[in-house]
N, C-alpha and C positions, 0 to 999 in steps of 0.2 A: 622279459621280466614276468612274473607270476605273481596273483596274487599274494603270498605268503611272503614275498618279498619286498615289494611293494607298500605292504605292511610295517613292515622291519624300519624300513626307508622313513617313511609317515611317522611313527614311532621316536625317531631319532629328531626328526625334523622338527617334533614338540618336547623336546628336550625329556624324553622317556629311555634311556638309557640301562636300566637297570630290569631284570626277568628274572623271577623268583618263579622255579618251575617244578611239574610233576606233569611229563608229556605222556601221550598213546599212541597207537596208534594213526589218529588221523588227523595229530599237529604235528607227522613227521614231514611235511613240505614247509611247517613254520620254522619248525629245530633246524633243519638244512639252511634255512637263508638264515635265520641268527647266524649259520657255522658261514655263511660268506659275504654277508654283511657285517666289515667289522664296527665296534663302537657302544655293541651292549654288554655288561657284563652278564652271563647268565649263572644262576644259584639255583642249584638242584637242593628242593625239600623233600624227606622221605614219606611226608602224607601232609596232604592238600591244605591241613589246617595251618602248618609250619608254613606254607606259602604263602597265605591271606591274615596270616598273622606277624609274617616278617615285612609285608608290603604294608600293613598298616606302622609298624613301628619305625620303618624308613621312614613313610610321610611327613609324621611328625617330627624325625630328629633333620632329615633333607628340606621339607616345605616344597616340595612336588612329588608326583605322582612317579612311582614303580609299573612296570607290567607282573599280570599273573599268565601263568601257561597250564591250563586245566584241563583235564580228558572228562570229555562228553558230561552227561549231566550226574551221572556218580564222584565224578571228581571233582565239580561245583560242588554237589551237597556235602564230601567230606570239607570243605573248607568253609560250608556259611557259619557255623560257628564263629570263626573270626573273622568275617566278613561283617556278620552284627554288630563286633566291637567294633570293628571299624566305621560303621555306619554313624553308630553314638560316637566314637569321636569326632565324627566328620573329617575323616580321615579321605583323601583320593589316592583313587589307584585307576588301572583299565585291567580288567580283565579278562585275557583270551581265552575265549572255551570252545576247544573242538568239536564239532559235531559231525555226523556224515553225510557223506558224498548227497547231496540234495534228491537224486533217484535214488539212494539207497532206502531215504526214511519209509516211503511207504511198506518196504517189506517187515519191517516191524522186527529186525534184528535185533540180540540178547540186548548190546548197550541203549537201543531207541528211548528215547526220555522226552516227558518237554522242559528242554532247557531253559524256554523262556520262564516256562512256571516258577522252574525251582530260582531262577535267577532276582525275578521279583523283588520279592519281599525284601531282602538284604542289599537290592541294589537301587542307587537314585536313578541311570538311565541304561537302558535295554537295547539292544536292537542285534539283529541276523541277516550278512552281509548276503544280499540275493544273488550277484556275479563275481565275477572274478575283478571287473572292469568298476565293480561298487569299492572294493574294499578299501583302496585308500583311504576315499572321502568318507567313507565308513568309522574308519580308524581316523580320520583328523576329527570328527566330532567325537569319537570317544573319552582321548587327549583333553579337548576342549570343557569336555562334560567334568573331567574328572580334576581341573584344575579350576572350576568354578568355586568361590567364597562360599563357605571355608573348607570345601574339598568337598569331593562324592566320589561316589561308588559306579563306575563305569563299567558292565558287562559288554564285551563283542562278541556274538557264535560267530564262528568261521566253518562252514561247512569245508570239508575237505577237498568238493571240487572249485572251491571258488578260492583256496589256496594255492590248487594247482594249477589252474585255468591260468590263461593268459591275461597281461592286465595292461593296464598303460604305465604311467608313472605315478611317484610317489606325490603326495595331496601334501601341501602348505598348511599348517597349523596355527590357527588366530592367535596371537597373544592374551593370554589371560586380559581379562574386565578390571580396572581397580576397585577396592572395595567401597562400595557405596557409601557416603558423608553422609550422616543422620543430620535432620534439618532444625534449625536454630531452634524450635518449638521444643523438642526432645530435650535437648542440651538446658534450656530454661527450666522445663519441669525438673529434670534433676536437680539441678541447682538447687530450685524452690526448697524440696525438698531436704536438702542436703543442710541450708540455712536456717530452717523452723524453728530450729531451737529444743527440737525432739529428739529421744536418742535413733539414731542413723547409722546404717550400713551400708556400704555398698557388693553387691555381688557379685563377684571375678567371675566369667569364663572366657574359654576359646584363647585368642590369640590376646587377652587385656591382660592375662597371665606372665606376662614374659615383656622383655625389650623396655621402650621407651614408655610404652602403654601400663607397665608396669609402675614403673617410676613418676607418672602422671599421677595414677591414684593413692601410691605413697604419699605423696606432698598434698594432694588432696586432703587425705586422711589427718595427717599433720596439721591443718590449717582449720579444717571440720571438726575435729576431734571425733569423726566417726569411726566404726571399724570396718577395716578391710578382711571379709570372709571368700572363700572359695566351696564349690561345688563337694561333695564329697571324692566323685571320681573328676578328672583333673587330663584331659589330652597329655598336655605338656605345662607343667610351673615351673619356672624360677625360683627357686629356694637357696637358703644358706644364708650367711652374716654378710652382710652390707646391701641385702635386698628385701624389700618388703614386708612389713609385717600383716601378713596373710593366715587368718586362721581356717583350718580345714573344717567342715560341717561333718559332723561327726553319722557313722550310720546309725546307731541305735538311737531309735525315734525320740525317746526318754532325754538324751542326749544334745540331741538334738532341738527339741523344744525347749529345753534348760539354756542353751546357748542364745536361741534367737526372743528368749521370752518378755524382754525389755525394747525391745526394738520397735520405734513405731512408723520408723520409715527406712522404707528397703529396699534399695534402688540396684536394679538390674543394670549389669554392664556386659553383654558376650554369655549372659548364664539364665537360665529359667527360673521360675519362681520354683523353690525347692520342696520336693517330695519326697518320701519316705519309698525306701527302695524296695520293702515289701509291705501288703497292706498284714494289721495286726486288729487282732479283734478288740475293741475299745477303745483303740487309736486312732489321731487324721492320718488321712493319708496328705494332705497340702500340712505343708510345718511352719506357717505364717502367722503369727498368734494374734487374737482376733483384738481388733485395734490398730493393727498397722497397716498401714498404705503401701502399696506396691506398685514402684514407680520404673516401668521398662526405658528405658534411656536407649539402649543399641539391642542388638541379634548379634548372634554368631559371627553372622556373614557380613556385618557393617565392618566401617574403619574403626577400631575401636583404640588407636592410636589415636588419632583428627578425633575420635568421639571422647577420649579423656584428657586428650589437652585441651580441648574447647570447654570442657567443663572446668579445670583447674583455672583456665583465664578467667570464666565464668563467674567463680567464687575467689577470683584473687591468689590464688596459688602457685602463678609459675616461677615465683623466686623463695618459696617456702621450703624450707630444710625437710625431704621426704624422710616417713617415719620409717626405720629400717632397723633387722633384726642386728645385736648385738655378737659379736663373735664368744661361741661358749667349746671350742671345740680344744683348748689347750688345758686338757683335764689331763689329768692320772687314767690310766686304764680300768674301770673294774674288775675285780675278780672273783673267783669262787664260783657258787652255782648259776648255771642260765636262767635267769628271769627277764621278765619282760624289762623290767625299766634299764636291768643292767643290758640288753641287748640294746638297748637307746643309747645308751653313754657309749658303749663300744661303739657303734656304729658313726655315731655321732665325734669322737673322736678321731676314729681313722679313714671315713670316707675322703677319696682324694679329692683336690681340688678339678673343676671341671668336668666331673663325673656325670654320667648319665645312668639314673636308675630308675629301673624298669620294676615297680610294685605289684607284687601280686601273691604278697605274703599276706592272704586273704586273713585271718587270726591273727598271728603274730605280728602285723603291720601296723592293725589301728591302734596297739598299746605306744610302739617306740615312735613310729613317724613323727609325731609335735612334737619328740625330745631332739628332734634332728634339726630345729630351724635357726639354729646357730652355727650348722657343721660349715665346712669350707664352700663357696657359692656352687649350687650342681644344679640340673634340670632332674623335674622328680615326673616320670611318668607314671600316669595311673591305668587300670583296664576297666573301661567307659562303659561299658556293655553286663558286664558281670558273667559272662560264659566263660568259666574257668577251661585253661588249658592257653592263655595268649602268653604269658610271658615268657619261655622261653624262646620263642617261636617270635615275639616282640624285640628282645633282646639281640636277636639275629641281624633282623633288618636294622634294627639303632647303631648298631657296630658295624655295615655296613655302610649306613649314611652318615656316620660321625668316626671314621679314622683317625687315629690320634686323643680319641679320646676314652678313657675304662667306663665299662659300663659295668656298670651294678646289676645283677638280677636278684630281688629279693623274692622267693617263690616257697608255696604252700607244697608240700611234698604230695596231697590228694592233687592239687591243679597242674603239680607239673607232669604228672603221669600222661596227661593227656598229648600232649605235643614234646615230649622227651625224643623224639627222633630228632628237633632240633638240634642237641649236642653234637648230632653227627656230622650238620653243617657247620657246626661252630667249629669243630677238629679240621675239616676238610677246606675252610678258607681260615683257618688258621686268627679266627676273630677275639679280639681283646674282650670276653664276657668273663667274669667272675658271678659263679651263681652261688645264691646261700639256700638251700633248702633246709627249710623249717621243719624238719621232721616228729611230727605230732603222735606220728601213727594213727591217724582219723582224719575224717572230715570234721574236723575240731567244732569249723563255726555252725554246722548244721546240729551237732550237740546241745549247741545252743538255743539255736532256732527252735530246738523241740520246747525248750523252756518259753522263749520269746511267743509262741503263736500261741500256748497255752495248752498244746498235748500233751501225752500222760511222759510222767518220766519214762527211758528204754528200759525196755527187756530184751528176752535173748535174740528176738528178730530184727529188731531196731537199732540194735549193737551192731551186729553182721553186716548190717548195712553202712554202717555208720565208722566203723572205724576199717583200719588197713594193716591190722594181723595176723597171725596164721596165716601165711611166715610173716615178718616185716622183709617192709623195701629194703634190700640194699643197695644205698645209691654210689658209694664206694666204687662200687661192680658193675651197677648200671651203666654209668661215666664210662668207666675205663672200657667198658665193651662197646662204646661209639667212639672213641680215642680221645678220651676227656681225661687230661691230670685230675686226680679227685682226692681230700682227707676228710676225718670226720673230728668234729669237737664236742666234748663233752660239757667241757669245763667253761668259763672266760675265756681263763688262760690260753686252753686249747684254740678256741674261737680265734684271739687276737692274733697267736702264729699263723693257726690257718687263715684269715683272713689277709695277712701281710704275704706271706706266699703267694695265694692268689692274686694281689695286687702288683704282686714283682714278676710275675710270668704274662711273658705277651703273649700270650695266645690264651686256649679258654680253662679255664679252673672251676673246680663244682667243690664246694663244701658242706658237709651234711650235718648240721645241727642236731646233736640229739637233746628234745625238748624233754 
């Protein structure tokens, strides 16, 4: 048995089953034992960000870690892009990166790189298997790294002769740590808080978003009369009618402060004390309005199940009727021209039940999104990171780790250009995505921003950069030339056919909004 196999083995053995790849040459002794080790499925991406962006969006929809298969340190850096979203969501994965043959590095060949460098920064743990006889137990701590609370980012080099090398056998994988119980102290000051008699919030992140954790701070809320907000960007929520009433923290700072400006106690549950996503001249960057108390109750990586039902006994609340969103989704269809609010009623009307939607309808999202929190119950994912180009490439892996269920891609027509080789795995495993692209013709919300940071309005330099004509996208053509079904809508009307077609086709459908 050979390293590279070995590997594969270790792999399996931590319940790592799934290889999102773009190999080289010198992970062809890895590819080989995937082809004779059976038990992984492997998914070829056409560039490395499609890779680290469909192993982040497995994560989330699976709750364990993917493998990645990278060539040497060129094919790491095409993928840290979405390796950074994945970091902010705290998303795990392991990721194999080829390197070569251990005698080879010193000659200083075209690919030589330091992989560890580039690995760095985008990853929670590192390391470069020095034998063939290492790599196992190399790879069972990677496993192990990348399924720690609430997930990380696991890089392994594999030199190419400690792939090939001989090895022993495959290395036994600790079962994950359960997540750590926050200690009666924590759970009292919340409380405190929570009881003042001040107006009070609590702050959702990470896994309090979802499940039982969810429905703890419902009934919470119910009983407190405080409200239940969420992060702007969002791993994974629970949304729809008969779940939570959860309001999103809006990005524009203005917004934002408007939302939180009465609050004098603001209790963290899984989420940070909230900041402003870019700084602006004359604005905070902390959106805490001065007066209020900020009371950390859990982290990310706590139970934050055991951390909100201990608070709901806390304050009397485990037989309290949780406050939950009302069903608004048995409306009349809109029609006529596309606007924002009417793209909320559509959407909100016809999303299916069970849905998994993948947001990164960067402009167009933050108008309709709140008109959705009555639609039929879905999980709503957000892109954590803000490095445009994850959602299709997110959408991939969601539909991979959630079979049987449609996923939604809502995507900005500038962000999906970035990882559009997606669609190709989407045609080639034949995966339930329905995507809607927002077709702006610009980087719409950077239009914006020119007003938002207080530069001059565009001219003809600032345009050219700024928008995506001369020619326009045609996503039509795009689609169908990676072997995507694809229509375009003009209208509502248009929208609501093309969107029920894509919802009746099992395999992938791209729709092109024209805004």
């Amino acid at each position: 048995m050979n390293g590279a196999e070995s590997l594969v083995r270790t792999l399996l053995n931590g319940d790592v089953n799934v290889c999102f790849a773009n190999p080289g040459t010198s992970e062809m002794h890895f590819v080989s034992a995937l082809d004779r080790v059976e038990g992984v499925r492997c998914i070829l991406g056409l560039f490395e960000g499609v890779v680290t962006g469909a192993a982040d969006g497995y994560y989330r929809m699976a709750g364990k870690p993917a493998a990645t298969l990278l060539h040497l340190g060129p094919g790491l850096g095409n993928g840290l892009a979405n390796l950074h979203n994945a970091k902010k969501a705290r998303s795990g994965m392991v990721n194999i990166v080829g390197e070569h043959a251990s005698y080879h590095i010193q000659h200083d060949a075209p690919l030589t790189a330091d992989i560890e460098g580039v690995a760095r920064p985008m990853s929670d743990w590192v390391l470069t298997s020095r034998s063939a006889k290492d790599v196992a137990a190399d790879g069972a701590k990677a496993v192990e790294a990348a399924r720690t609370a609430p997930g990380q980012i696991a890089t392994l080099i594999l030199p190419a002769d400690t792939a090939w090398g001989e090895a022993g056998g495959p290395a036994q994988v600790a079962a994950p740590a359960p997540r750590a119980r926050v200690d009666g102290k924590a759970i009292d000051a919340g409380a405190q808080a929570l009881r003042s008699g001040k107006p009070a919030a609590i702050l959702l992140g990470g896994a309090a978003l979802r499940g039982r954790a969810l429905e703890w701070a419902a009934r919470i809320a119910a009983k407190c009369g405080c409200e239940l907000l969420c992060e702007y960007n969002n791993a994974r929520i629970e949304r729809g009618a008969g779940r939570a009433v959860v309001r999103q923290l809006p990005f524009a700072v203005d917004a934002a402060l408007a939302m939180l400006k009465d609050v004098r106690e603001l209790v963290l549950v899984g989420a940070k004390t909230p900041v402003s996503f870019f700084a602006y001249p004359g604005k905070p960057s902390v959106q805490v309005p001065e007066g209020c108390t900020v009371t950390k109750v859990a982290g990310a990586e706590a139970d934050l199940e055991h951390t909100l039902e201990a608070l709901a006994d806390a304050l009397g609340a485990r037989n309290t009727a949780p406050r939950i969103n009302a069903a608004t989704h048995d409306t009349a269809l809109p029609t006529g021209a596309i606007t924002l609010d009417g793209l909320g009623a559509l959407f909100n009307a016809l999303l299916p039940e069970n849905a998994v939607v993948i947001d990164e309808a960067v402009t167009s999202g933050r108008a309709f999104t709140g008109a959705m929190m009555g639609a039929r119950p879905h999980d709503w994912l957000n892109i954590m990171g803000g490095s445009i180009g994850w959602g299709p490439a997110a959408a991939t892996g969601a539909a991979i780790a959630a079979p049987g269920r449609k996923v939604v891609a809502f995507e900005g027509d500038g962000s999906a250009q970035y990882t559009l080789q997606a669609l190709w795995t989407m045609a080639r495993e034949g995966l339930d995505v329905t995507m809607v692209v927002f077709a702006n013709r610009a980087y719409k919300i950077l239009l914006g921003e020119l007003n938002n940071v207080g530069a001059a309005a565009p001219g003809a330099n600032a345009l050219s950069m700024l928008t995506l004509d001369r020619p326009d996208l045609d996503w039509v053509a795009l689609a169908k030339g990676y072997g995507v079904e694809a229509g375009r809508a003009k209208t509502l009307e248009e929208l609501a056919a093309q969107f029920k077609r894509g919802l009746a086709v099992a395999g992938p459908y791209l729709i092109e909004v024209v805004m």
